[in-house]
N, C-alpha and C positions, 0 to 999 in steps of 0.2 A: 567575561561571558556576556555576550549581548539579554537584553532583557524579553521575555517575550511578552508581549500584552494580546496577541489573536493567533489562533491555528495559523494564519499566514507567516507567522515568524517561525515555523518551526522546519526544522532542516528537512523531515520526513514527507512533509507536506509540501515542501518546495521541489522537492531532488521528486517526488510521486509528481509532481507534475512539469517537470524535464521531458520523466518516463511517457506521459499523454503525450506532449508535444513532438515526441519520436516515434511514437506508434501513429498516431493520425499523419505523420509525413511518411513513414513508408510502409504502409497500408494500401496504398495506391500504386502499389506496384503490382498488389495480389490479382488475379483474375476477375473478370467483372461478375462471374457466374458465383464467385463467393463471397459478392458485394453484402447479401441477407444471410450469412451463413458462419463464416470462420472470420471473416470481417467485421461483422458488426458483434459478435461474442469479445472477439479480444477490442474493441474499442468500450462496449459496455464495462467488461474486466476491470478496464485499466482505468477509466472514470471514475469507477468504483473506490480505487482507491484513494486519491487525494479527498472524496466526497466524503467517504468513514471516516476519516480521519479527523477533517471540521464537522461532523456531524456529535462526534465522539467529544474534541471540542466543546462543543456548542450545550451539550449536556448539563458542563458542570459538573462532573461529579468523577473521581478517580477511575470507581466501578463503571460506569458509564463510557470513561473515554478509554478503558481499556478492551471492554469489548469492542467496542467500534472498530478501535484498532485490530482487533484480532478477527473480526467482518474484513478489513481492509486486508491484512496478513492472508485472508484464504483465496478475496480478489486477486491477491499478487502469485498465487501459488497456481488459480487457474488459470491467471496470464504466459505463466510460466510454462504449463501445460498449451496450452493452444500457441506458444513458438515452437514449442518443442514439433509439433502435427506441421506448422507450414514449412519447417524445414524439413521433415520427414516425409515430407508430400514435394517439394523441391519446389516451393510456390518462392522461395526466399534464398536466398545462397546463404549456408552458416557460416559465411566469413563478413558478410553484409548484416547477419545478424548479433554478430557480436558486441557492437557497441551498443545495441536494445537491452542485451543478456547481461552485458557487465550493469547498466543503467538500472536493470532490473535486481540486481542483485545488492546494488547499493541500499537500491527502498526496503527492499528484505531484511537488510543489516539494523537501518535504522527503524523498522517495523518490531526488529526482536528484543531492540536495547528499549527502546518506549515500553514496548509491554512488558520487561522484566522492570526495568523503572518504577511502573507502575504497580508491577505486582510488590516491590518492597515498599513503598509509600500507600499501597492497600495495608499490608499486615503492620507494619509501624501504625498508621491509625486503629488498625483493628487490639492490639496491644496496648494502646495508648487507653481504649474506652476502656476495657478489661481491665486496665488496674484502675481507672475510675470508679465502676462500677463496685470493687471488691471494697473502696475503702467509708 
């Protein structure tokens, strides 16, 4: 198991920013009149996420990088939502957008296992003070 020393080592953080790099190159196919509109939402969206995530990082603190993460998990969830609209509007063909959807769904995957990770290494420390405290 590689070692991680910065949010740049971590799979959820690398694979969310695959996800940016796919959105910023076919973004430019969308109409120019929805350059300030459904453009720049799913480009903020999707920034969004890799940024929670060293942000959450950056904290320190269990609690700390699990909300982030879950800031970052609702990023991913409106991202999800505004493909769902440029496919539904035909700004995108859903056979052009499924290597986005599959790409999206990976950082999802890895979104869910960090923050349930997290949440057993929250209550394992939370257990751990509680029997300190009792003795």
């Amino acid at each position: 198991m590689k070692k991680i020393n910065t949010y740049r080592d971590l799979e959820v953080w690398q694979e969310s920013m695959n996800l940016v790099e796919m959105i910023y190159k076919n973004m430019k196919s969308l109409p120019k009149e929805e350059l300030y509109g459904l453009v720049s939402q799913i480009q903020r969206a999707t920034v969004s996420i890799p940024a929670n995530i060293a942000e959450g990082w950056g904290r320190m603190s269990k609690k700390e990088s699990k909300r982030f993460c879950s800031i970052a998990r609702g990023s991913a969830m409106e991202l999800e939502t505004h493909l769902i609209i440029i496919v539904r509007l035909k700004f995108i063909n859903k056979d052009d957008m499924l290597p986005i959807w599959k790409q999206l769904q990976i950082v999802n995957r890895l979104l869910n296992g960090v923050i349930r990770s997290l949440n057993i290494e929250i209550i394992k420390q939370s257990k751990s003070l509680d029997s300190m405290n009792r003795k």
